[in-house]
N, C-alpha and C positions, 0 to 999 in steps of 0.2 A: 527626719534624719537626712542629712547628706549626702551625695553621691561619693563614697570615698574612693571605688575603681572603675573605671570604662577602658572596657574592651571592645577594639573595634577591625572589622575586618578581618581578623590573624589568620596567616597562610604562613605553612611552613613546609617544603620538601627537603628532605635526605634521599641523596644519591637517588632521585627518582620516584624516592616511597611519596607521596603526600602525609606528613604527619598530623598537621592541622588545617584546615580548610573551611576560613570563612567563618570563624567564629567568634562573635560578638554580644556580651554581657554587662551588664550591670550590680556593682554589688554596693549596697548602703554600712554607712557607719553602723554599729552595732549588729549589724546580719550573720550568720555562720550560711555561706552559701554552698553547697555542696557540686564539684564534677564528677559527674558519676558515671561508670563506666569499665565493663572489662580493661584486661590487661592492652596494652595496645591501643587504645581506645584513643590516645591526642592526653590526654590529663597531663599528665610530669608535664611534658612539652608546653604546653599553655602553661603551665604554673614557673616554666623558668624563663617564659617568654615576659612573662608577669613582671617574675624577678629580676629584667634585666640580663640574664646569664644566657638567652637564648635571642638574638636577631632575627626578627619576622623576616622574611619576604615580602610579604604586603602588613597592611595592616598598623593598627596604633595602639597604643595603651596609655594610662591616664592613671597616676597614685594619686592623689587630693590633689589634682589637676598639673602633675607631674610629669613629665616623659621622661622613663627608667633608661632610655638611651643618649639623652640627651643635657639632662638634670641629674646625672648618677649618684654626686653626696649627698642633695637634698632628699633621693628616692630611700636610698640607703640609710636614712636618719628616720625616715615614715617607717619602713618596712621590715617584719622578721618573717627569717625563711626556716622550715624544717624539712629538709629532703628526708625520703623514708630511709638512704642507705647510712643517716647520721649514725656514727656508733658516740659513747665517750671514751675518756682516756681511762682505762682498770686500773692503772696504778694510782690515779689522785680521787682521793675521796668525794662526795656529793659536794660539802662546801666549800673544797678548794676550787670545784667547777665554779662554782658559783661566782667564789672568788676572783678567779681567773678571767672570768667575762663578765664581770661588773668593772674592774678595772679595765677594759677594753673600748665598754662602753662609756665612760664617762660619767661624771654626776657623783653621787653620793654613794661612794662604794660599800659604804652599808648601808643605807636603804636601800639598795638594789639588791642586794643580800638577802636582806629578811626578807622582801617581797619577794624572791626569787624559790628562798624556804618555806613563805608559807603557801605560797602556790603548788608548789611541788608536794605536799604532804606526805614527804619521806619522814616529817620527825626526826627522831635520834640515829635514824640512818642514813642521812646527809654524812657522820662520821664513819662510816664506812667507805671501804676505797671500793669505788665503781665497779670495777671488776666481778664484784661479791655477787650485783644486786642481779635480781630476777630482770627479764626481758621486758617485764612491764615497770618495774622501778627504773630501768634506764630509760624507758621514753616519757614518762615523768618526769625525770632529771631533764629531758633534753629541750620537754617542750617548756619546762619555766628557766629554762637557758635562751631560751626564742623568745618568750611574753614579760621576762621580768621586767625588761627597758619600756615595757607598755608599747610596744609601735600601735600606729593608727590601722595598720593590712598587718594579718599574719596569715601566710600561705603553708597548710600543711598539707605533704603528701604523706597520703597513706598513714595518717596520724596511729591508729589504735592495728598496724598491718603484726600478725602474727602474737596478737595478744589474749590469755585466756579472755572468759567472758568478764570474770570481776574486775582486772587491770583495765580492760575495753572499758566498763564504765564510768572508770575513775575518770578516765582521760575525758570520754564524751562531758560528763559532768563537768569538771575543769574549763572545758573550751567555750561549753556554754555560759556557763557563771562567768567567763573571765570577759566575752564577746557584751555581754551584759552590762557587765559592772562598768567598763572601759571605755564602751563606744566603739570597739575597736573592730573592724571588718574582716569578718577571719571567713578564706577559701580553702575547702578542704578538699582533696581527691580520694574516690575510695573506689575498691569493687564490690565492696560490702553495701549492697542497695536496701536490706532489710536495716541497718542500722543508723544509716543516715535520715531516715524518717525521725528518728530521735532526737539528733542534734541538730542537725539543717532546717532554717527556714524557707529558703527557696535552693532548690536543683535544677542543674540542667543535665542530660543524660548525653553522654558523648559516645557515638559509634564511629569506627570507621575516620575519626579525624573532624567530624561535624558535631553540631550541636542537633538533636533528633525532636527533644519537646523540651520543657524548660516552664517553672511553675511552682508553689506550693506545693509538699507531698498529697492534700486534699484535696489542690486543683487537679493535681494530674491520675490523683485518682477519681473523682468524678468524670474526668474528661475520658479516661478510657474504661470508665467501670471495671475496674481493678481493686481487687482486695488487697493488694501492697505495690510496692514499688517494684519489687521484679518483675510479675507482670506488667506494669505500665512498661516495662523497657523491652520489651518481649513484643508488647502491641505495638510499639513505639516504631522502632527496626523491623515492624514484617514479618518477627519472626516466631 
């Protein structure tokens, strides 16, 4: 596989804070790469630095050998983003979302449709208006609003954040199957360290705005002899 993103250098301060510092990644066609990391941790930030939506201070970044600040419609044609505060619209039902941003995207506004429904595996509740649906039916809805156009990077924050345990799966299931099927290089931010050993095939753990260890879940547990990922990120930081 490919190199489909290079991250190189990123430094980023606000008003003084250092947000990101120095952090530099690799992630392949068809990998689910996980930033993982407390709240605060740098993740959002590198993931909108990613997206173009945030200007490094130092530092480069690379979509299928794209620069998101510099090649903005070509990155923006590779690339879907899911920020975790996405909500939908409650008044328009599942497949008018659909509808709505298949026509936006271009191409075959139904085939993007269907593929948009059968990803989502809402079923016959795509006819219901958004509004109705559980917290884990709306980030279903939102992430095959993000994957139906297939981009080559999908960047999600905090994909499965506030979801029971059965919704969480769906979603992890979904990301992987679709990272698979597709080719498609999906970055994910969590502070959920015990369930990204599930979807993720390579993590890197973000403290403090840096990258701290970076690895297979079974690299970096053999490396710090750790029986999960929490502790690795506990041995990792010191602390």
């Amino acid at each position: 596989m490919g190199v489909a993103v290079e991250v190189r250098g990123l430094r980023k301060v606000f008003n003084g804070v250092v947000a990101v510092d120095d952090v530099s990644f690799e992630v392949f066609e068809g990998e689910v790469f996980g930033l993982i990391g407390p709240n605060g941790a740098g993740k959002t930030t590198t993931l909108r630095i990613i997206a173009g939506m945030v200007r490094p201070d130092l530092g480069e970044v690379r979509i299928m050998g794209f620069n998101p600040f510099r090649e903005e419609v070509r990155v923006k044609e590779l690339l879907g983003y899911l920020p975790e505060e996405a909500d939908v619209y409650s008044r328009l039902t599942g497949l008018e979302h659909l509808r709505f941003y298949a026509s936006l995207y271009g191409g075959s506004v139904d085939e993007t449709v269907r593929y948009g429904a059968e990803i989502s595996g809402l079923g016959g509740d795509l006819n219901k208006r958004a509004g109705e649906y559980s917290k884990g039916m709306k980030r279903r809805l939102l992430l095959s609003l993000v994957l139906m156009r297939r981009p080559r990077v999908a960047l999600l924050d905090e994909p499965t954040s506030g979801l029971d345990v059965y919704s969480s799966l769906r979603v992890r299931d979904l990301i992987k199957r679709y990272a698979r099927e597709n080719k498609t290089a999906v970055i994910l931010s969590s502070h959920n360290m015990l369930e990204v050993e599930y979807v993720c095939d390579r993590v890197a753990f973000m403290s403090r705005g840096r990258i701290v260890a970076a690895g297979t879940p079974v690299e970096l547990k053999e490396k710090y002899n750790a029986g999960n990922l929490e502790e690795v990120f506990v041995k990792a930081t010191g602390g």
